[in-house]
C-alpha positions in Angstrom: -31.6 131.1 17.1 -30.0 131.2 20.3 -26.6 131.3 21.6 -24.8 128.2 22.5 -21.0 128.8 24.0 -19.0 125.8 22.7 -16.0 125.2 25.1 -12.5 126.9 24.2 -10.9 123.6 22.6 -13.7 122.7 20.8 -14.0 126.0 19.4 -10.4 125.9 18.1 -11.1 122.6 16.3 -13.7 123.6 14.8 -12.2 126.6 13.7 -9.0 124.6 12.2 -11.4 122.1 10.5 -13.2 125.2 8.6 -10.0 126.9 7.6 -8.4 124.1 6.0 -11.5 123.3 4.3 -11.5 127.3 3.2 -8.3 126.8 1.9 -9.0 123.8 -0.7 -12.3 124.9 -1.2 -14.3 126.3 -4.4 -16.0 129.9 -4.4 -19.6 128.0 -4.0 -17.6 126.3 -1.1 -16.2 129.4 0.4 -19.5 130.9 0.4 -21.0 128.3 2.5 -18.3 127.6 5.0 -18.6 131.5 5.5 -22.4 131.2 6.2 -21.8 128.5 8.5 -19.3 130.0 10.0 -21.8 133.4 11.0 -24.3 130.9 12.1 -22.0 129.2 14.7 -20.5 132.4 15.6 -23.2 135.0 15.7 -20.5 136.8 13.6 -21.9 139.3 10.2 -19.8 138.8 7.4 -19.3 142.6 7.2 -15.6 142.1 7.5 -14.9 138.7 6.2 
């Protein structure tokens, strides 16, 4: 996959979209959001 850079503010939205759907979200939930979030990122989830 390669590596897109999304600009700064969009970034941050995204970002503030996927932590308030963490918050209200269900394990199964959490789970994905975390794997999407990696994928978008190129993050591990070593530390999350």
């Amino acid at each position: 996959m390669s590596n897109v850079l999304l600009p700064m503010d969009t970034s941050r939205q995204l970002l503030r979209a996927l932590k308030t759907r963490y918050q209200a979200a269900s394990k199964a939930e959490k789970t994905r959001i975390l794997t999407l979030y990696t994928i978008l990122w190129c993050d591990t989830r070593l530390f999350l």
